[in-house]
GUVEXZA-899617 format. One record per residue (C-alpha): residue number from 1; x, y, z. Coordinates in nm, 2 decimals, padded with zeros to 4 digits. Each point is the difference from the previous one (the first is absolute). Last residue first. Layout:
N
k, x, y, z
NUM, X, Y, Z
...
***
This chain:
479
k, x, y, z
479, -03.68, 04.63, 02.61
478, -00.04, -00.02, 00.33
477, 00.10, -00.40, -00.04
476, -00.21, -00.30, 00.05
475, 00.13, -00.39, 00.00
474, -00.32, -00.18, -00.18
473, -00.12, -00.32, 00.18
472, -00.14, -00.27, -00.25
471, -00.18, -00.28, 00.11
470, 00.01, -00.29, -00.22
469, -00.29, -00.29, -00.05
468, 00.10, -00.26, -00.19
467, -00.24, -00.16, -00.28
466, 00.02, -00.38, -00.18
465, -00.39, -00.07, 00.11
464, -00.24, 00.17, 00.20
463, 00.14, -00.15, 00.33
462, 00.28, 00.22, 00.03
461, 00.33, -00.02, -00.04
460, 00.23, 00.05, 00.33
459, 00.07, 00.40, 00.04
458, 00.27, 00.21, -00.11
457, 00.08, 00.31, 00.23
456, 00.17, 00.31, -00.25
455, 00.21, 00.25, 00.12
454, 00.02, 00.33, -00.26
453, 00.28, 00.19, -00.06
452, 00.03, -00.01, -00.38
451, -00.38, -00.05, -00.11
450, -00.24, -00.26, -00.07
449, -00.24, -00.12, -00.29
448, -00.14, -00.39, 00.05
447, -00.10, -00.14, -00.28
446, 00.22, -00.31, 00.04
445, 00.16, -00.22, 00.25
444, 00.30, -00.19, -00.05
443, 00.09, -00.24, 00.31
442, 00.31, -00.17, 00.03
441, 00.18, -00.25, 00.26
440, 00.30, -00.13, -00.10
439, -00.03, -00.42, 00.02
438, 00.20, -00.09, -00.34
437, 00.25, 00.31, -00.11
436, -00.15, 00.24, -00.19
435, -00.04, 00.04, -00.38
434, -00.28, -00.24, -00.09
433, -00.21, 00.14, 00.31
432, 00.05, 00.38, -00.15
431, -00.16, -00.07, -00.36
430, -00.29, -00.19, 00.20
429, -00.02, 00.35, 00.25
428, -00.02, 00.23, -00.30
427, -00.27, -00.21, -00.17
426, -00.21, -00.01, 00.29
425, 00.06, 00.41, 00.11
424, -00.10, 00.11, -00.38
423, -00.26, 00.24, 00.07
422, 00.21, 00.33, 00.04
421, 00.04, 00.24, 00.28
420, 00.25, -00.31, 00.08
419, 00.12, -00.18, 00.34
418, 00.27, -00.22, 00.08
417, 00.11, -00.14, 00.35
416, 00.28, -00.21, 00.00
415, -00.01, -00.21, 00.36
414, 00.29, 00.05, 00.05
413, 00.27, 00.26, -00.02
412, 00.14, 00.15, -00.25
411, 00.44, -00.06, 00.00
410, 00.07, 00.03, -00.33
409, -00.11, -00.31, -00.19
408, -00.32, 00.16, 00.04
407, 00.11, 00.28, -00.24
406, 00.02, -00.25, -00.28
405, -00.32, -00.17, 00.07
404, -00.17, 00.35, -00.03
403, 00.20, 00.05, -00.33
402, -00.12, -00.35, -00.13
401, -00.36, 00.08, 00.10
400, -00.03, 00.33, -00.14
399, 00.15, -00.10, -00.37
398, -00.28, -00.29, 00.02
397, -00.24, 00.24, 00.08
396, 00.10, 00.21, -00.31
395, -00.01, -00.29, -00.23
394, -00.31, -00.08, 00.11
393, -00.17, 00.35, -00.13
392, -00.05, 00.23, 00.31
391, -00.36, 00.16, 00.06
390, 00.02, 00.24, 00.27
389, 00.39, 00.04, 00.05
388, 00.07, 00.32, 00.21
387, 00.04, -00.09, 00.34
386, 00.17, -00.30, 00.11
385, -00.01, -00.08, 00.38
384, 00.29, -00.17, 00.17
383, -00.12, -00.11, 00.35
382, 00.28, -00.03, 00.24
381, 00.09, -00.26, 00.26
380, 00.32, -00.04, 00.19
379, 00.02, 00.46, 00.10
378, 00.27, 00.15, 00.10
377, 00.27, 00.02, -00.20
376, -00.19, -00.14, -00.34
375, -00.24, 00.26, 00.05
374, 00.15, 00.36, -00.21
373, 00.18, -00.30, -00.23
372, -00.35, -00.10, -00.16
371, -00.11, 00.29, -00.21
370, 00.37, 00.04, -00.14
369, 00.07, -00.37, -00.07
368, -00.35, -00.02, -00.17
367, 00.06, 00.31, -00.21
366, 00.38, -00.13, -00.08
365, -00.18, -00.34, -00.07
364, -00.29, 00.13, -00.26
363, 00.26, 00.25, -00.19
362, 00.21, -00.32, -00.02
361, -00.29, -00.19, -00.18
360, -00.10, 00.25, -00.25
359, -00.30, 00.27, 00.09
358, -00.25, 00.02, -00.28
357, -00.33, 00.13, 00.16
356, 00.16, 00.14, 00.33
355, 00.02, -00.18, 00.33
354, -00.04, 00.19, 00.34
353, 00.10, -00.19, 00.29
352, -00.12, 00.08, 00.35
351, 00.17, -00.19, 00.28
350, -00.27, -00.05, 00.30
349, 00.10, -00.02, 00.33
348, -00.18, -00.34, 00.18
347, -00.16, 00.07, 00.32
346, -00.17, -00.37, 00.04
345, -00.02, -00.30, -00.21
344, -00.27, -00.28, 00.04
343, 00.11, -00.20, -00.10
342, 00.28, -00.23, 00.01
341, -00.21, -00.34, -00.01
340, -00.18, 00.14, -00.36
339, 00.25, -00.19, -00.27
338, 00.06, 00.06, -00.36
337, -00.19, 00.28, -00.06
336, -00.09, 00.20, -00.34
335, -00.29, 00.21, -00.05
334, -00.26, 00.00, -00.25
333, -00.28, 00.10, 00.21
332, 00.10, 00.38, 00.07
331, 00.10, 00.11, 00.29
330, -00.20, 00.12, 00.29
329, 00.04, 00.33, 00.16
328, -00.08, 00.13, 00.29
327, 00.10, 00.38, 00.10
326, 00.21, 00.12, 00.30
325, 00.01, 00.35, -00.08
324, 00.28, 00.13, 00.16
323, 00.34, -00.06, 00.26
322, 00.06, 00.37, 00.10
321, 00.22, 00.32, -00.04
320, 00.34, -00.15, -00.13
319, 00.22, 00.20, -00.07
318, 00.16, 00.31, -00.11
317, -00.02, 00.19, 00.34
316, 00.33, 00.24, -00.09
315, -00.07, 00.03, -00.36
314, -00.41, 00.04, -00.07
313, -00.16, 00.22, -00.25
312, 00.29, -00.05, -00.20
311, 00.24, 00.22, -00.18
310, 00.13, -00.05, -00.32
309, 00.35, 00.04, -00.09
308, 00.10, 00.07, -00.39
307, 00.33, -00.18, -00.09
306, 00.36, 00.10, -00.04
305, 00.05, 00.28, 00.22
304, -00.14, -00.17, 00.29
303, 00.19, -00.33, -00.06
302, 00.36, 00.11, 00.01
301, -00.02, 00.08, 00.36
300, 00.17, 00.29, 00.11
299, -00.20, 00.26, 00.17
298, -00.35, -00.17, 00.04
297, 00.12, -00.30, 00.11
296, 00.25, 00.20, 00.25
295, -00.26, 00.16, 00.14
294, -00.18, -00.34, 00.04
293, 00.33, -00.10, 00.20
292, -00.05, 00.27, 00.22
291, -00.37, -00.08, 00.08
290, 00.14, -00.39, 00.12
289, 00.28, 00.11, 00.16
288, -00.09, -00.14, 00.32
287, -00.11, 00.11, 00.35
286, -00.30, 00.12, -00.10
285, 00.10, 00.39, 00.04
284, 00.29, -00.04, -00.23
283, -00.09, 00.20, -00.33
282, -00.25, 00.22, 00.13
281, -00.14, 00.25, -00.22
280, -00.04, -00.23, -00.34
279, -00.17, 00.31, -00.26
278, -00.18, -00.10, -00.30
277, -00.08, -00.38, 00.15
276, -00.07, -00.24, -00.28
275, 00.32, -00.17, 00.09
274, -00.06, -00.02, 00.37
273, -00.27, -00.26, -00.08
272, 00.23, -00.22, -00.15
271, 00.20, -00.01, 00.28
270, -00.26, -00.18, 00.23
269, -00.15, -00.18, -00.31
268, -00.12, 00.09, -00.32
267, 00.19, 00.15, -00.33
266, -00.17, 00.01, -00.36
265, 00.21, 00.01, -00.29
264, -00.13, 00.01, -00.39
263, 00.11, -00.12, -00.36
262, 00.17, -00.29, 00.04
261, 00.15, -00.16, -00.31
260, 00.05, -00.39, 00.02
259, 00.32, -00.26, -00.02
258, 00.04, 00.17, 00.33
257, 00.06, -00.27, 00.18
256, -00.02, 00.16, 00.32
255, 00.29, -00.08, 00.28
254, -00.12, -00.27, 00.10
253, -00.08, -00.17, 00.34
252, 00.24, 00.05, 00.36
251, 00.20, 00.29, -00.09
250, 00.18, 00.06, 00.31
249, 00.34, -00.01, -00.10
248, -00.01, 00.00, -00.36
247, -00.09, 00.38, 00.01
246, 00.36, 00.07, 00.17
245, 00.17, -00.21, -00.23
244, -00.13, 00.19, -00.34
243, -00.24, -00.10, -00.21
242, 00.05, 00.07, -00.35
241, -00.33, 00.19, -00.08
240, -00.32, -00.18, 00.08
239, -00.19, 00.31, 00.00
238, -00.20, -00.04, 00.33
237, 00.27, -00.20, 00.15
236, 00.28, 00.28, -00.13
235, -00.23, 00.28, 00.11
234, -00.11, -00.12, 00.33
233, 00.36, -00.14, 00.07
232, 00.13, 00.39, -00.04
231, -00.27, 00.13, 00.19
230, 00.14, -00.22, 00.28
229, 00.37, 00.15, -00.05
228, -00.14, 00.31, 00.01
227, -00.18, -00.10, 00.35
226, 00.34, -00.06, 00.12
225, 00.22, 00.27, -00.12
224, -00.27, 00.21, 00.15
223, -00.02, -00.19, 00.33
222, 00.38, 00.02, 00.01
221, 00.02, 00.40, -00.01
220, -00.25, 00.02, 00.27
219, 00.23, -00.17, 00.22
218, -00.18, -00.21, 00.26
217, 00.06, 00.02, 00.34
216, 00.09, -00.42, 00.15
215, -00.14, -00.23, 00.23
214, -00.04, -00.25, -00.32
213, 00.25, 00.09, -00.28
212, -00.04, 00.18, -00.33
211, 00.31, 00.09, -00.15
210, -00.04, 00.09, -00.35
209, 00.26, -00.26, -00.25
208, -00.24, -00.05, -00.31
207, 00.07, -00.39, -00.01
206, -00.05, 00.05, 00.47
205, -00.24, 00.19, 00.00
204, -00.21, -00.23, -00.24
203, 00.05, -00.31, 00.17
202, -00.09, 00.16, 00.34
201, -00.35, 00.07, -00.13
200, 00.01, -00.37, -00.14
199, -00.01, -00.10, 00.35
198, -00.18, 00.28, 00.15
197, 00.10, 00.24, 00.18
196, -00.13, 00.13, 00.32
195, -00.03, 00.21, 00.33
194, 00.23, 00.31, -00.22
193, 00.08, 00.32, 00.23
192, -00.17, 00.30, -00.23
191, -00.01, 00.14, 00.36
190, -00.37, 00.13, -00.08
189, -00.13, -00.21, -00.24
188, 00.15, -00.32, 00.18
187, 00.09, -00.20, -00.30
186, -00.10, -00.24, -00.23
185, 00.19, -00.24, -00.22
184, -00.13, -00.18, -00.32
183, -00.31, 00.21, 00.04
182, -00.13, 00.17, -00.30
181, 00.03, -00.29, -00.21
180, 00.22, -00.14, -00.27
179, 00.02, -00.41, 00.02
178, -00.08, -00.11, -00.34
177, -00.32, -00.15, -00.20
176, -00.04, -00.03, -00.35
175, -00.29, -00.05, -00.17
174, -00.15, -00.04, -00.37
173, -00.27, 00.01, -00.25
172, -00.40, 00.00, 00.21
171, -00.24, 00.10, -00.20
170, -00.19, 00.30, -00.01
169, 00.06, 00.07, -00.28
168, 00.40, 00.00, 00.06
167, 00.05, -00.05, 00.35
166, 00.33, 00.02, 00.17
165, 00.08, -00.05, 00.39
164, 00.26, 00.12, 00.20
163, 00.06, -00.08, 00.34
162, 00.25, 00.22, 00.19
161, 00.11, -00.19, 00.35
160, 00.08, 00.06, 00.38
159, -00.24, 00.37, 00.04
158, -00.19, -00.02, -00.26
157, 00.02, 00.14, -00.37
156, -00.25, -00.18, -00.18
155, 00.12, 00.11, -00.37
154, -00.31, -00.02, -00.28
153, 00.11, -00.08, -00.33
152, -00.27, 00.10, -00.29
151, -00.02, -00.12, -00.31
150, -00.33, 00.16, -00.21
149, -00.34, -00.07, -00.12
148, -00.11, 00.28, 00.16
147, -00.25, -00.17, 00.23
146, 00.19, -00.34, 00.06
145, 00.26, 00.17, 00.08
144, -00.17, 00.23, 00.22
143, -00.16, -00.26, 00.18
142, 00.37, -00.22, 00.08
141, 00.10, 00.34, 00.14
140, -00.24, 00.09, 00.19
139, 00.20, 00.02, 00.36
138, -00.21, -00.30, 00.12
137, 00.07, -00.25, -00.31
136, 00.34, 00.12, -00.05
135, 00.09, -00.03, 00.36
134, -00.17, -00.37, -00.02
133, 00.25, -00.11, -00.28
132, 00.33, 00.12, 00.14
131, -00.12, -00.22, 00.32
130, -00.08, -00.26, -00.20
129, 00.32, 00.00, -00.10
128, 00.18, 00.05, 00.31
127, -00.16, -00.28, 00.16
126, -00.34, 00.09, 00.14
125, -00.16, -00.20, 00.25
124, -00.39, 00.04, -00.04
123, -00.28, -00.08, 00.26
122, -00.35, 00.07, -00.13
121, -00.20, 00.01, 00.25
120, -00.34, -00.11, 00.10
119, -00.30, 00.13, 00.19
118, 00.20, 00.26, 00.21
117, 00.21, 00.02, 00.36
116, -00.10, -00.32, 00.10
115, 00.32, -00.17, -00.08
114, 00.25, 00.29, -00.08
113, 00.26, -00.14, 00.26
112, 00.02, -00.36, -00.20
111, 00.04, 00.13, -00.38
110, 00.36, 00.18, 00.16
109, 00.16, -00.35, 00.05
108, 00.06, 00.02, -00.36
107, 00.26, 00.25, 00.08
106, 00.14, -00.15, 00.31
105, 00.40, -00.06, -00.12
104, 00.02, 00.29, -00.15
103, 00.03, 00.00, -00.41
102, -00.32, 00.23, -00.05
101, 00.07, 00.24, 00.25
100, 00.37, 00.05, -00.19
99, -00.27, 00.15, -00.29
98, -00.35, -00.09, -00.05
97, -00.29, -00.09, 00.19
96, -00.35, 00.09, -00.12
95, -00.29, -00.08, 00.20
94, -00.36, -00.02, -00.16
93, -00.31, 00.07, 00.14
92, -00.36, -00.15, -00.02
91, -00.38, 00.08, 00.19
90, 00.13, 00.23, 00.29
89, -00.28, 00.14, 00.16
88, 00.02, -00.28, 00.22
87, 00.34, 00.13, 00.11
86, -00.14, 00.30, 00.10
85, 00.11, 00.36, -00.13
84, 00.02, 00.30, 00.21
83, 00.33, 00.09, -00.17
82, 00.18, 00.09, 00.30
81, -00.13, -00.40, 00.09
80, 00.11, -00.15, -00.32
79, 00.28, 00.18, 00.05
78, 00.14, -00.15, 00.31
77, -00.06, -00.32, -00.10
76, 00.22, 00.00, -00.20
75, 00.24, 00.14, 00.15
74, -00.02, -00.25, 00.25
73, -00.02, -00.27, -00.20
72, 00.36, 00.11, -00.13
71, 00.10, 00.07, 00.34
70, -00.06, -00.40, 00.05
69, 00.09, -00.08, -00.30
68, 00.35, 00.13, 00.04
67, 00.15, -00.10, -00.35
66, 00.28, -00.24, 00.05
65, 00.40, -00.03, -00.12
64, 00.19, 00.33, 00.03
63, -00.14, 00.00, 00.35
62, -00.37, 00.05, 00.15
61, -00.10, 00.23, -00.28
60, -00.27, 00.28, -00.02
59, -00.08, 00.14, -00.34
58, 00.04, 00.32, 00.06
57, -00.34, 00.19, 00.02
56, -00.16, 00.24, -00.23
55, -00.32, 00.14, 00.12
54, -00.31, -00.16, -00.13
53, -00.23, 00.05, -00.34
52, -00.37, 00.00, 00.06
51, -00.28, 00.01, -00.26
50, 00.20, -00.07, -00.31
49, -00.36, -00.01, -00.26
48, 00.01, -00.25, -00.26
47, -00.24, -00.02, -00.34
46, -00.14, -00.21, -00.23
45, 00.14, -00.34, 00.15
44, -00.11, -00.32, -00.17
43, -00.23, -00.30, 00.08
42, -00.10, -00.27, -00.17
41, -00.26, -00.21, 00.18
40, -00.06, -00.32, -00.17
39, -00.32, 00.03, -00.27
38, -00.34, 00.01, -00.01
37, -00.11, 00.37, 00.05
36, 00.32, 00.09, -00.19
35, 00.38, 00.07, 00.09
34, 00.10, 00.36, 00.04
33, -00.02, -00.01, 00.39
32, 00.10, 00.34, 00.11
31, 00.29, 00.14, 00.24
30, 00.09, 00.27, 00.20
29, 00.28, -00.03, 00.21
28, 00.05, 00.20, 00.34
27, 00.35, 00.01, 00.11
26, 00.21, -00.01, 00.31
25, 00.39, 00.04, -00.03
24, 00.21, -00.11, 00.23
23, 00.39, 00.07, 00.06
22, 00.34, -00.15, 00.01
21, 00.36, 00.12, -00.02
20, 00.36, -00.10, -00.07
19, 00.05, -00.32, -00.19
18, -00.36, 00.00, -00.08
17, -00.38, -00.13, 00.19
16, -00.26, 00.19, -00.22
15, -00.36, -00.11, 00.13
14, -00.25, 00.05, -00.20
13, -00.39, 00.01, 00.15
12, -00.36, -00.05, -00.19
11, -00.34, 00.13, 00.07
10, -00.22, -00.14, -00.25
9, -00.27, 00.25, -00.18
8, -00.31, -00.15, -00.25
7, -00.11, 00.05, -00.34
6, -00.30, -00.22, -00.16
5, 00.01, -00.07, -00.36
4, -00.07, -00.36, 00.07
3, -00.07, -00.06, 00.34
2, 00.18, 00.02, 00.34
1, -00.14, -00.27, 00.24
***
């Protein structure tokens, strides 16, 4: 039994499964129990220490269509053991998969091979959104935001997608998501003979009209025309500039709004990392273009001379590093509930929604609509948590309710879950059941604060009266 004030470590693992590669990272978090002699643990994380990182391996495939989870346990597996860590040892981890391993057909089949292998996991499938939103969280950027009260974009560059995300004081503003990578075809990087294209890979060549042909020598000539032409889509996605034909193609969410200033770049991912790089010494040794195609960033994109770049402490492994502190908390005792028979609720991704004293109604719904899209792909169940309003006058809730409702009519899933820093869950959740349709399921809880990333389990009430224990399971990033 940890008590108050007390400060203990938690060995924790992240598992990064992407389009291209995965790896491991084992981490020691130390936490402290904050709440008093008499109250429910409340635990938070004071420090984290990356104790292991793995090799990089491709992410191994059986066809276009499955994961391998069988040589995927076996990597696995593999470096727990070069680590000289235990699976007991293990006390929580959280699995990450994003990309084109997110949309194969045995993706959520993954949960099943890491039985055993740690005291719980977090298992997330990113969309492209969440996706976007994760890099930021794990390359910084969402911190340093938040920090300098500034706008920042961060740019995942893998190698089948670039995911941007925006945060503007910390919170999250917009995404876009596009198919620009590092590895739309690969080559022997010998030979330069291409194994692969991609789909959209093949798209491209063909509207900028390079020749780039399975069982075929490259010309270096048509990998530069090529990787300008994806700088190009960067910039015009990034910028929302007319966009063009070629960027239409594999756009697949945005381009930015831009209906906002941003005042700061950071770059993460395979090819992001190349773009901090002073001096790139081999451009083809991977058997992609991904490093030349940072060159090219660097040479000719638009975005580098018009904004300041930070660079992160993390842009290659920006990701997940463990599944942390999973602290107890109860709600408050005015909560709202209109039936218990579908609790209790397990592994449910928390959108974060920060309200401001006098936002108007619309403000409310585009915030909603941008907290909750990230999930909707994914994910049937959601909590939407409201940050920000301690004390709100009725009017205000009232405002909340009908913008909540209004978003539901969108495609959220069921059963609503609601919960607020605030102490105003029973109100909320009587405003709500006037506005939905007869037999939705909805819980409000309140006084219950929570971050963007977290998981949250939601228990049955308890005994003591109108109470419901959740257990919250914070996503945690290097950063």
């Amino acid at each position: 039994m940890v008590t108050s004030g007390e400060s203990y470590a938690l060995l924790s693992v992240g598992i990064d499964i992407g389009t291209t590669t995965t790896h491991l990272v084992f981490s020691r978090l130390y936490v402290v129990n904050l709440a008093g002699g008499s109250s429910v643990a409340n635990f938070e994380i004071i420090s984290r220490e990356i104790i292991y990182e793995s090799r990089i391996y491709f992410t191994p495939l059986i066809d276009e269509n499955k994961i391998d989870l069988s040589r995927l346990k076996e990597i696995i597996t593999t470096e727990y053991a070069t680590a000289g860590i235990e699976p007991g040892e293990v006390k929580s981890g959280a699995v990450i998969i994003t990309g084109e391993a997110a949309l194969k057909e045995n993706a959520d089949e993954v949960a099943k091979i890491l039985e055993g292998l740690a005291g719980d996991f977090v298992v997330a499938l990113a969309g492209p959104d969440l996706e976007a939103i994760l890099a930021g969280q794990g390359s910084g950027a969402q911190r340093i935001s938040r920090r300098e009260g500034i706008t920042v974009a961060n740019l995942d560059i893998g190698g089948g997608t670039t995911n941007i995300a925006v945060f503007r004081c910390g919170d999250l503003w917009d995404t876009a998501t596009v198919q620009v990578g590092g590895r739309l075809f690969t080559f022997n990087p010998y030979s330069l003979v291409v194994n692969s294209v991609t789909k959209v890979g093949r798209q491209y060549a063909d509207h900028l009209g390079v020749s780039i042909e399975k069982g075929r020598p490259l010309n270096p000539d048509d990998v530069e025309v090529f990787c300008q032409g994806l700088v190009d889509i960067l910039d015009e996605v990034t910028e929302r500039r007319n966009i063009s034909a070629l960027s239409k193609i594999g756009l697949l969410r945005g381009p930015l709004r831009r209906d906002y200033q941003i005042d700061a770049l950071i770059f993460s991912g395979g090819v992001g990392h190349f773009v901090y790089e002073n001096e790139i010494k081999e451009f083809f040794g991977y058997g992609d273009y991904g490093p030349y195609f940072a060159q090219m960033i660097k040479e000719k994109s638009v975005m580098l001379k018009r904004y300041h770049i930070i660079q992160p402490d993390h842009t290659l492994r920006a990701t997940v590093i463990g599944a942390g502190v999973y602290s107890m908390k109860l709600s408050g005792s005015t909560i709202f509930l209109k039936k218990k028979d579908f609790l209790p609720l397990r592994n449910i991704p928390v959108s974060l929604v920060h309200l401001k004293e006098q936002e108007n109604l619309e403000n409310i719904k585009r915030k909603l609509e941008t907290a909750i899209a990230p999930f909707q792909e994914k994910y049937p169940v959601v909590a939407i948590a409201i940050t920000g309003w301690r004390h709100p006058k009725l009017d205000r809730i009232e405002q909340l309710a009908h913008a909540i409702a209004t978003v539901k009519e969108d495609g959220i899933g069921s059963p609503l879950v609601v919960i607020t820093e605030g102490n105003y869950g029973k109100v909320l959740g009587y405003l709500l059941e006037n506005r939905l349709e007869d037999g939705e399921d909805l819980i409000c809880l309140d006084e219950i604060k929570l971050g963007g990333g977290d998981f949250i389990d939601i228990g049955k009430p308890l005994n003591i009266g109108a109470v419901v224990p959740v257990i919250v399971k914070t996503l945690v990033f290097s950063n």
